[in-house]
Backbone as CSV, one residue per row, in Angstrom:
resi,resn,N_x,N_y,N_z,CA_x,CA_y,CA_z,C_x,C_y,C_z
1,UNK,-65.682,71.893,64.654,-65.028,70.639,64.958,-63.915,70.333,63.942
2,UNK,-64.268,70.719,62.549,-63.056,70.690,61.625,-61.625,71.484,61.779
3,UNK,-62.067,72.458,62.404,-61.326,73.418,62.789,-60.028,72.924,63.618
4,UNK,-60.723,72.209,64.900,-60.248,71.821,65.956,-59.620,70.391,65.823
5,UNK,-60.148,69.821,64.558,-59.261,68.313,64.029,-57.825,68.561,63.276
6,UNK,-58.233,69.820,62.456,-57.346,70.449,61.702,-55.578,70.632,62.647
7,UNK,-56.123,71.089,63.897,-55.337,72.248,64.700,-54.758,70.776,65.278
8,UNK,-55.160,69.938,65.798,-54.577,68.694,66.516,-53.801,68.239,65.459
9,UNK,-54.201,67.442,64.206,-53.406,67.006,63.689,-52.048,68.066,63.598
10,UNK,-52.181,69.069,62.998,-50.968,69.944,63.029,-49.819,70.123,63.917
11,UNK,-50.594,70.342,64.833,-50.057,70.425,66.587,-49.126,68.853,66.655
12,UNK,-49.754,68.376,66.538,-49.089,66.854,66.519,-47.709,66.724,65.677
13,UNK,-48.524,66.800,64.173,-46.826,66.664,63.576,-46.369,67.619,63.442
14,UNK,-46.357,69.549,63.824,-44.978,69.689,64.235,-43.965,69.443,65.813
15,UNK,-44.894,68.968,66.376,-44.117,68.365,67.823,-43.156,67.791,67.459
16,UNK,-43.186,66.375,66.265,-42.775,65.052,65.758,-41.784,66.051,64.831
17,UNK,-42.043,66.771,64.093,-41.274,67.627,63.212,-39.993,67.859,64.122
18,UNK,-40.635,69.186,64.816,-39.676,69.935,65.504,-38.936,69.093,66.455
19,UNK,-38.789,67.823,67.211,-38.342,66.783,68.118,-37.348,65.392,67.574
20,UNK,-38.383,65.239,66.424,-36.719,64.413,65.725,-36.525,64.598,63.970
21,UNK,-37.171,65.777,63.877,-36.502,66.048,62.393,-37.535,65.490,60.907
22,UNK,-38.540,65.253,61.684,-39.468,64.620,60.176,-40.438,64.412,61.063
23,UNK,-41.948,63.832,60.173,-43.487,63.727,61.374,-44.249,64.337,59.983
24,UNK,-44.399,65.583,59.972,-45.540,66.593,59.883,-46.226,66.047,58.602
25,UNK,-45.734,65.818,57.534,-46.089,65.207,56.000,-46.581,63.512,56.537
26,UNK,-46.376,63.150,57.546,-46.806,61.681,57.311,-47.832,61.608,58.379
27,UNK,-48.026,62.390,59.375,-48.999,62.462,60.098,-50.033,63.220,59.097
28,UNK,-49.886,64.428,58.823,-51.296,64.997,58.301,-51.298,64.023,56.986
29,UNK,-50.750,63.762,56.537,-51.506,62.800,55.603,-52.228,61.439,55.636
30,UNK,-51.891,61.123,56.754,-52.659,59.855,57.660,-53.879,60.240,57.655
31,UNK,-54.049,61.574,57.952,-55.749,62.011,59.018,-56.409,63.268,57.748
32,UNK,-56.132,64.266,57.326,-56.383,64.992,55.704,-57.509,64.143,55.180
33,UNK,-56.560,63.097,54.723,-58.045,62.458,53.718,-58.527,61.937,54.249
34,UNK,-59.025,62.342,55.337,-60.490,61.797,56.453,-61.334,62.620,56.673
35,UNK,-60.314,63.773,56.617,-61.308,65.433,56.446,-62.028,65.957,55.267
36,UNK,-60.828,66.068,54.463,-60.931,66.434,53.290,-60.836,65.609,51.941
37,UNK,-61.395,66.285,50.684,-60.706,65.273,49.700,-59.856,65.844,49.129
38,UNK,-58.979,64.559,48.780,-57.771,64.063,49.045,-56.749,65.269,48.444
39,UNK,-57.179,65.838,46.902,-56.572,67.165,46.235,-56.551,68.048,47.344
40,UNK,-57.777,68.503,47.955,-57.414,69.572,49.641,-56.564,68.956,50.407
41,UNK,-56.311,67.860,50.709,-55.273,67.396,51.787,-54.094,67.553,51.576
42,UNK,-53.786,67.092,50.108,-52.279,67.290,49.672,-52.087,68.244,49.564
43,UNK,-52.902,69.937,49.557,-52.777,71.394,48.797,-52.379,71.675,50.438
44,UNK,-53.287,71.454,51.303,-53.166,71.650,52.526,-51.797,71.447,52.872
45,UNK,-51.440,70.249,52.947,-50.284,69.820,53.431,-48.966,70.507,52.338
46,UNK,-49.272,70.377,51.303,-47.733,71.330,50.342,-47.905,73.040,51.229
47,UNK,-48.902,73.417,51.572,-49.122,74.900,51.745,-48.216,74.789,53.164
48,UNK,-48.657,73.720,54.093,-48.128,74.202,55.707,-46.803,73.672,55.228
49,UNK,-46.134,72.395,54.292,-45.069,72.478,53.872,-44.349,73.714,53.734
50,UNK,-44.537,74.328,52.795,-44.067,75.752,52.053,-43.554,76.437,53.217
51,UNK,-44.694,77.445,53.450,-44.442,77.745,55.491,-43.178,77.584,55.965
52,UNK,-43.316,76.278,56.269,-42.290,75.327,57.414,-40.624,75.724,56.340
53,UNK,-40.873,74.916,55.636,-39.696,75.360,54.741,-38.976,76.734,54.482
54,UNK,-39.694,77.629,54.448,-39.771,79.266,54.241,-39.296,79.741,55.376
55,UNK,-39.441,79.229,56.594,-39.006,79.847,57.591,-37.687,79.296,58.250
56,UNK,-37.543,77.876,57.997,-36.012,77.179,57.957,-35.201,77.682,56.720
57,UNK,-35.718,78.043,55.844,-34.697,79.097,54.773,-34.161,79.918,55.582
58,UNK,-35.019,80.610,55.841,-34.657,82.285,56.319,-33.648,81.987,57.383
59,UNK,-34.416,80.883,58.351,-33.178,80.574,59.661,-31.965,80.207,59.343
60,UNK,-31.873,79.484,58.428,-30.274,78.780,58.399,-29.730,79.175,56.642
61,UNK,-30.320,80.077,56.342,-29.742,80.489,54.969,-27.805,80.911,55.415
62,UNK,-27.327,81.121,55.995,-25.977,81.018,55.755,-25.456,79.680,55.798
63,UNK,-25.977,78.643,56.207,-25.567,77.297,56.250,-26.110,76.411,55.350
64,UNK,-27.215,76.741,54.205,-27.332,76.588,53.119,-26.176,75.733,52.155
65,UNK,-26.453,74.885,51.924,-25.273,74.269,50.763,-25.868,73.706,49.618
66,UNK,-25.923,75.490,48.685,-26.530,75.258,47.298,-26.366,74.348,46.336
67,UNK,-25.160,73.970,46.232,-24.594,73.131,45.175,-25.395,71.653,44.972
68,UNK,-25.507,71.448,46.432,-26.708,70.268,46.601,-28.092,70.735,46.598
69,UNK,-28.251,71.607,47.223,-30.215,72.274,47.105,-30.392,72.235,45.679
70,UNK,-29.731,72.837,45.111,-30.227,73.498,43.255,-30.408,72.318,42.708
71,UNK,-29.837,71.601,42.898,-30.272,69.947,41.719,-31.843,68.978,42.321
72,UNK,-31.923,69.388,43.941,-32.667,68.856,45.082,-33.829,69.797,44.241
73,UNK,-33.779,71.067,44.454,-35.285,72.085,44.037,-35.307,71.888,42.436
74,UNK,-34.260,71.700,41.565,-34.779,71.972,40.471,-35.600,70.181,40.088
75,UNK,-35.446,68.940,40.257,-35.780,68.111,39.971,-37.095,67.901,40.812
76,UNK,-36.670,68.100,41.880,-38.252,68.238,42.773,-39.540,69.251,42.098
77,UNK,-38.798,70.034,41.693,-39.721,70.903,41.143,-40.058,70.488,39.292
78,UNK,-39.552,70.111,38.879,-40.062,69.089,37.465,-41.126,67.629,37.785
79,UNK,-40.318,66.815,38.773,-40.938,66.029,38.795,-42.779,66.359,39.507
80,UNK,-42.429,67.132,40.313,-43.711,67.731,41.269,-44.778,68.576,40.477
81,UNK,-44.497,68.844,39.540,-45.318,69.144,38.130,-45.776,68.502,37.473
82,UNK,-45.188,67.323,37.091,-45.694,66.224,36.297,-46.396,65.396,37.394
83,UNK,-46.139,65.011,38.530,-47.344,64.643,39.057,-48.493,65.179,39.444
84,UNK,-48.183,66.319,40.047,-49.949,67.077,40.195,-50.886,67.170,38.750
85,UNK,-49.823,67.277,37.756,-50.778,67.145,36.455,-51.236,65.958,36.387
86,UNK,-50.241,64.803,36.674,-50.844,63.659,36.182,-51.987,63.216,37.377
87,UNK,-52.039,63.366,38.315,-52.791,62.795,39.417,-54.276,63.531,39.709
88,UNK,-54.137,64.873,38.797,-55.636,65.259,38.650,-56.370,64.119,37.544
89,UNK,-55.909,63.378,36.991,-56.357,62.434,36.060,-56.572,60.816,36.940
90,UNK,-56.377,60.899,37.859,-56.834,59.348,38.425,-57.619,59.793,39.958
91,UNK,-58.297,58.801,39.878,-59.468,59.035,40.967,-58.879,58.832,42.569
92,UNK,-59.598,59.732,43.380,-58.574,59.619,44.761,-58.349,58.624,45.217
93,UNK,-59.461,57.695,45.070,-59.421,56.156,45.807,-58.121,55.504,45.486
94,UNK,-57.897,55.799,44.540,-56.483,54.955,43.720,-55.286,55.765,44.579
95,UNK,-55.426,57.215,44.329,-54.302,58.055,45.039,-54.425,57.658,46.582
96,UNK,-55.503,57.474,47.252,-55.423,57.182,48.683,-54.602,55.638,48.831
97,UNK,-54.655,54.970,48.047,-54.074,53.013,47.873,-52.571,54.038,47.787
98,UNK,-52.448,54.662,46.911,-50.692,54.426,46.790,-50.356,55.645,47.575
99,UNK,-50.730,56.925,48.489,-50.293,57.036,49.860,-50.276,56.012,50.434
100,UNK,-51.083,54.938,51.038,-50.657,54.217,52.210,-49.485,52.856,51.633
101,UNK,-49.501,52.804,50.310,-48.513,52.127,49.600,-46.605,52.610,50.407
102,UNK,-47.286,53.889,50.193,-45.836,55.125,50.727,-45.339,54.805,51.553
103,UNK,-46.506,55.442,52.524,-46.411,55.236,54.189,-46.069,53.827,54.968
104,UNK,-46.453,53.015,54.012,-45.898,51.647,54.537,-44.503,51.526,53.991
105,UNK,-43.995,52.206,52.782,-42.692,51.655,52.845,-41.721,52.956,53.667
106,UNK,-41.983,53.513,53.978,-41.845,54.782,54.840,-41.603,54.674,55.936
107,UNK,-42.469,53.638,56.573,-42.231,53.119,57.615,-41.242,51.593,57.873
108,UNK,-41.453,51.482,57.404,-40.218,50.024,57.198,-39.443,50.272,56.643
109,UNK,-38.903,51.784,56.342,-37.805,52.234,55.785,-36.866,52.841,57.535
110,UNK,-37.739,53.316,57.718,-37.370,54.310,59.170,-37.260,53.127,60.385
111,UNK,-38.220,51.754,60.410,-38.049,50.993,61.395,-36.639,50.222,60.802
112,UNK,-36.002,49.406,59.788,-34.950,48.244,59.851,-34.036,49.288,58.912
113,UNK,-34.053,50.451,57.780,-32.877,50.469,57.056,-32.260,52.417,57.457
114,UNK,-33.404,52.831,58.414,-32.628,54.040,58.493,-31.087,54.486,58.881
115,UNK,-31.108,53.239,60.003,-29.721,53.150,60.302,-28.464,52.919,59.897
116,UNK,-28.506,51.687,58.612,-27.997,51.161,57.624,-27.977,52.114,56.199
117,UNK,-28.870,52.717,55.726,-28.178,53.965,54.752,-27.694,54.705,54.981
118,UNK,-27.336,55.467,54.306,-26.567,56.618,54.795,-26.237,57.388,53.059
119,UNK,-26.652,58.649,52.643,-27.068,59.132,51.326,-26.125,59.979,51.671
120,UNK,-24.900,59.972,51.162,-24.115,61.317,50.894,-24.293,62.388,50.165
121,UNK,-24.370,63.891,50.961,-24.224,64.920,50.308,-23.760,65.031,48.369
122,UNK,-24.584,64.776,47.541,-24.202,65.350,46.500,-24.780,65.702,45.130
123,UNK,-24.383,66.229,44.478,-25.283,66.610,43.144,-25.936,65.706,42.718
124,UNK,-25.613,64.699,42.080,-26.752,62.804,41.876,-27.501,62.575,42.841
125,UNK,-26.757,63.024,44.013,-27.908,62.365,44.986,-28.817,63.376,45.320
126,UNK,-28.758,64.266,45.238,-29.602,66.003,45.595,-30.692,65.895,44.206
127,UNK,-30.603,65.010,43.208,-30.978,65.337,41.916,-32.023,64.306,42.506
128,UNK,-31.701,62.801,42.381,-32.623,61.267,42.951,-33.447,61.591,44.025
129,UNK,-32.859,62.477,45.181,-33.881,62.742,46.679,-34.675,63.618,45.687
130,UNK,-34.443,64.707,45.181,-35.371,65.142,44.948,-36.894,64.693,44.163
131,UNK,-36.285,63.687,42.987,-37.194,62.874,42.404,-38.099,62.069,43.171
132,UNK,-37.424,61.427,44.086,-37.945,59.829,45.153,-38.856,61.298,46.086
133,UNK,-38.593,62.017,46.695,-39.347,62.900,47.224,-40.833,63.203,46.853
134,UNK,-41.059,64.279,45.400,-42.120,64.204,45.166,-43.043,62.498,44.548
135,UNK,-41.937,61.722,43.911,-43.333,60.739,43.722,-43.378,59.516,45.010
136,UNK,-43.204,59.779,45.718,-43.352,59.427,47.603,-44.957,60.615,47.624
């Protein structure tokens, strides 16, 4: 039955993924820590991340625009270190409060201001997404 909860949720957000461009990280993390605890949910979810990512590399690597990725991966990847270290140190209950902390502003980001920002392509900003990324 885990199996088969596993496979739905998935199924689900890459539909939402693959259909308008985002889903998969905010659905399985909705339903994960219902399965699992919460360190498996997030390992889970960075792993089918990875994947997903790995294979949109490979697809669109000539359309790649490093100049912005490299500041995007290298800060994502500092900051995303210092939190998995730090978050093995606080108890999930707390980590489960500030996911849905996320997800609520996540969502009232996407319902009234998605339309109204607009983040231009660039090194500062490839550096900040990447930061606001992992501690989201």
């Amino acid at each position: 039955m885990l199996l088969l909860s596993v496979f739905a949720i998935v199924f689900v957000g890459a539909f939402l993924q693959a259909n308008i461009g985002f889903g998969f990280p905010i659905i399985a993390m909705i339903f994960f820590p219902s399965l699992f605890p919460f360190s498996t949910a997030v390992t889970l979810n960075q792993i089918i991340a990875i994947g997903s990512t790995g294979f949109l590399t490979i697809r669109y690597w000539k359309s790649i625009q490093w100049k912005v990725l490299i500041p995007l991966l290298v800060s994502s990847l500092i900051v995303g270190a210092i939190v998995i270290v730090s978050s093995l140190q606080v108890e999930s209950r707390i980590l489960t409060g500030i996911l849905g902390f996320f997800l609520m502003a996540l969502s009232l980001y996407f319902a009234l201001f998605s339309k109204k920002i607009v983040i231009q392509a660039s090194i500062l900003n490839g550096l900040l997404m990447g930061i606001v990324a992992w501690i989201g």
